[in-house]
N, CA, C and O of each residue as an XYZ file, in Angstrom:
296
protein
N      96.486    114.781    228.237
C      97.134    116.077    228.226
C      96.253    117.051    227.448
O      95.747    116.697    226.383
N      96.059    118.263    227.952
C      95.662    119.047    227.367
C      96.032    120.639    227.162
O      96.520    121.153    228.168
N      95.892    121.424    226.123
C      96.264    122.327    226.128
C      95.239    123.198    226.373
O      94.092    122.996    225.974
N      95.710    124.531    227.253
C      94.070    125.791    227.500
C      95.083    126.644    227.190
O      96.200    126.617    227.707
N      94.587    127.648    226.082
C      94.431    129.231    226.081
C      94.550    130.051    226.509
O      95.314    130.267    225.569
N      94.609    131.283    227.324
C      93.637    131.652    228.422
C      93.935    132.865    227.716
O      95.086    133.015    227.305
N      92.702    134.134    227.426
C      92.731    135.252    227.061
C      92.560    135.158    225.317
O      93.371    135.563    224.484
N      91.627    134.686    225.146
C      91.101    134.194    223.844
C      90.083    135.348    223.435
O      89.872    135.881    222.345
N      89.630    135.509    224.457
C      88.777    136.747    223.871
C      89.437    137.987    224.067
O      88.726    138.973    224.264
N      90.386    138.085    224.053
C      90.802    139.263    223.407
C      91.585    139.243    221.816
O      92.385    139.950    221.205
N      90.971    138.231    221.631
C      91.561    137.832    220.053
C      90.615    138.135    218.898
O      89.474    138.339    219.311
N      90.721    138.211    217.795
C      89.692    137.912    216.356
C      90.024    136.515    216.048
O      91.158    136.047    215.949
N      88.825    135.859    215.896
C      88.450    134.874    215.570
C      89.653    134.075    213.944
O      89.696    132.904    213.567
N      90.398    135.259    213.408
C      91.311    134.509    212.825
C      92.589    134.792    213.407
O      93.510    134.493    212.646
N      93.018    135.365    214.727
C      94.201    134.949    215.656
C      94.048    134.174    216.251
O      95.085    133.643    216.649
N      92.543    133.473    216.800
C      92.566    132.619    217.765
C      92.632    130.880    216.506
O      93.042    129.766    216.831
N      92.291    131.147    215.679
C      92.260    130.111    214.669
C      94.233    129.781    214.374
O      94.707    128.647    214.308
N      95.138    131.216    214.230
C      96.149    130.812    214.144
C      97.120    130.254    215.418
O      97.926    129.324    215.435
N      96.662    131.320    216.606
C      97.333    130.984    217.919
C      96.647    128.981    217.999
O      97.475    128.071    218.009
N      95.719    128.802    218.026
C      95.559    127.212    218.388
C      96.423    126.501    217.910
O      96.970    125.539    218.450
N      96.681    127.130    216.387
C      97.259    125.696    215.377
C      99.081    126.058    215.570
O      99.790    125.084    215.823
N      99.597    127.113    215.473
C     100.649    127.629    216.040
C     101.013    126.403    217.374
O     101.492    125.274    217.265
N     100.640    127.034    218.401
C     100.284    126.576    219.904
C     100.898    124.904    219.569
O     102.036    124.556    219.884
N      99.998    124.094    218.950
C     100.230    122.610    218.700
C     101.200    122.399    217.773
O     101.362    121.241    217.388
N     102.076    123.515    217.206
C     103.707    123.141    216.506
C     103.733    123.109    215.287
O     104.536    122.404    214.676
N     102.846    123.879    214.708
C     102.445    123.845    213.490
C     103.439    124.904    213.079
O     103.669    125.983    213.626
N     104.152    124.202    211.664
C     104.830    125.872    211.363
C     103.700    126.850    210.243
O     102.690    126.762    209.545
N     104.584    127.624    210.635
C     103.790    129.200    209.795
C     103.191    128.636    208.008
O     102.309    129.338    207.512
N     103.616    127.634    207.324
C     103.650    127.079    206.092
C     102.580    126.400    206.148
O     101.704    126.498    205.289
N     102.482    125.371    207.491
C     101.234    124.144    207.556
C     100.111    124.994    207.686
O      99.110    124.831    206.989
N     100.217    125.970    208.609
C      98.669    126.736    209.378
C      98.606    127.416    207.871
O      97.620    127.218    207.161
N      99.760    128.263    207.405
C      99.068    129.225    206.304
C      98.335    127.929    204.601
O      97.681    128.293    203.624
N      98.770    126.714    204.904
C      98.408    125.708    203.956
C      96.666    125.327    204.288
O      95.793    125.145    203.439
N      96.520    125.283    205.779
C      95.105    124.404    206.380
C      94.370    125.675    206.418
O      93.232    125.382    206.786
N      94.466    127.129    206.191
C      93.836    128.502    206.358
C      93.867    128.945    204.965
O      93.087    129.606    204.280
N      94.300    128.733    204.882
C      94.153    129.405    202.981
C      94.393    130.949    203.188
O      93.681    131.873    202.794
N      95.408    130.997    203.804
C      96.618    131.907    203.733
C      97.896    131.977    203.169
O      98.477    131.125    202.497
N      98.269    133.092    203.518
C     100.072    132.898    203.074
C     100.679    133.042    203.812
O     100.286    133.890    204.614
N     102.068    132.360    204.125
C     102.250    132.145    205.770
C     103.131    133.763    206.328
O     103.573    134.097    207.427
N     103.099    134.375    205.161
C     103.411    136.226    206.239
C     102.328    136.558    206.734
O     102.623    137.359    207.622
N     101.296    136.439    206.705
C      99.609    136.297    206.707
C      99.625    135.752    208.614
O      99.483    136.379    209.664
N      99.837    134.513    208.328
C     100.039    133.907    209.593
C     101.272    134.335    210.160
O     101.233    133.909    211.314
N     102.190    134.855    210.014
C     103.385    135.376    210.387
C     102.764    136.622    211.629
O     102.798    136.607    212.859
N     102.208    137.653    210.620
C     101.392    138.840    211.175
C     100.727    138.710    212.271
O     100.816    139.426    213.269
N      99.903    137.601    212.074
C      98.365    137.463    212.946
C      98.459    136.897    214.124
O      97.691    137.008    215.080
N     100.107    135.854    213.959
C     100.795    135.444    215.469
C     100.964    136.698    216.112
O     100.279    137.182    217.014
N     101.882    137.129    215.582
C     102.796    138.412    216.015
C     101.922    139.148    217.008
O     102.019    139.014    218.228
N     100.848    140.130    216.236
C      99.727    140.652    216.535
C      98.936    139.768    217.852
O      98.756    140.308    218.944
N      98.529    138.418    217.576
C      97.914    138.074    218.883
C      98.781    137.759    219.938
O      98.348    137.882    221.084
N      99.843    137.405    219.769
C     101.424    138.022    221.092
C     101.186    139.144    221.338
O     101.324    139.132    222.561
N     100.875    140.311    221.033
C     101.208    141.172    221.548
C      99.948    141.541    222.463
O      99.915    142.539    223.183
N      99.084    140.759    222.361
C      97.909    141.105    222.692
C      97.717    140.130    224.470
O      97.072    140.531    225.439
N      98.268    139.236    224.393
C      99.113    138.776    225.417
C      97.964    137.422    226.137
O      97.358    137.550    227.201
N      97.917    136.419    225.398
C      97.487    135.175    225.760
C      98.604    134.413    226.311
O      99.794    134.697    226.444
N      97.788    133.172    226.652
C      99.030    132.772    227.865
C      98.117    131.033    227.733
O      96.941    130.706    227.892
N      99.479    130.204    227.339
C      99.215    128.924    227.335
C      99.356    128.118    228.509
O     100.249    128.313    229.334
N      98.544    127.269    228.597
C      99.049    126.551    230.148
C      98.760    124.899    229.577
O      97.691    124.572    229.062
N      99.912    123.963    229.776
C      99.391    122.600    229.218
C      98.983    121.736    230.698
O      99.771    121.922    231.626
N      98.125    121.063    230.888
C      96.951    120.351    231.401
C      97.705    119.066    231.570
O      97.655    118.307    230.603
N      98.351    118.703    232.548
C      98.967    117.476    232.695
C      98.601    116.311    233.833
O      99.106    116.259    234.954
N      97.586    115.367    233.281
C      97.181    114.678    234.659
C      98.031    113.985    235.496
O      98.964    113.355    234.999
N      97.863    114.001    236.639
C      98.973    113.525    237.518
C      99.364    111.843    237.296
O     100.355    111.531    237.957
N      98.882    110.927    236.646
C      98.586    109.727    236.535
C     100.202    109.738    235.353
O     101.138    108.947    235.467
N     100.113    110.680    234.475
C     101.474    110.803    233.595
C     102.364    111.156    233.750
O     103.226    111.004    232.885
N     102.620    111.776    234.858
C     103.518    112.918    235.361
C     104.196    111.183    237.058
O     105.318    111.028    237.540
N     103.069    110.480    237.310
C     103.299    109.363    237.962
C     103.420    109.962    239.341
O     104.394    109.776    240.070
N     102.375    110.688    239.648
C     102.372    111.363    240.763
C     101.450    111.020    241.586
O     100.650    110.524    240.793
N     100.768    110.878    243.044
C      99.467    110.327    243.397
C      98.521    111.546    242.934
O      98.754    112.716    242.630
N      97.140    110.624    243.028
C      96.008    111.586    242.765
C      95.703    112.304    244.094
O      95.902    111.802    245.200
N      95.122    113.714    243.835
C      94.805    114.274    244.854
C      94.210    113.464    245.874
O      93.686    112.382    245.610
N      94.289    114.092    247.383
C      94.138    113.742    248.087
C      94.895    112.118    248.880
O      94.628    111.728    250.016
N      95.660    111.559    248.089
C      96.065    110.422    248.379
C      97.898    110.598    249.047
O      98.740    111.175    248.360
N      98.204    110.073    250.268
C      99.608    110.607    250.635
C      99.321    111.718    251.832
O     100.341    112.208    252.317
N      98.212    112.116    252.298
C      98.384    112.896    253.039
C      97.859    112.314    254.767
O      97.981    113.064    255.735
């Protein structure tokens, strides 16, 4: 499984640092603990890169989901 981003570059390099760790369920306390922030800090910088309008998509191979692999079934 994987998680993609998409619209990363329209970020600063410390929204895209909070949107990742955010993204994977991190609360505002852990990210502002592993950033050496304070988590209104990270509160802000979510907020701000929401509005800026990235868009998560999670990456699910069909093998987990127990689905055939492409091309197979047709």
């Amino acid at each position: 499984m994987q998680l993609e981003i998409r619209g990363l570059e329209k970020l600063s390099f410390r929204e895209r640092q909070v949107v990742a760790l955010k993204e994977m369920g991190k609360s505002n306390e852990e990210v502002a603990r592993q950033l050496g922030l304070s988590p209104s800090s990270v509160a802000t910088l979510y907020h701000r890169a929401r509005s800026k309008g990235y868009q998560v998509v999670l990456v699910i191979p069909a093998e987990i989901l127990g689905l055939p692999e492409t091309g197979e079934g047709e």
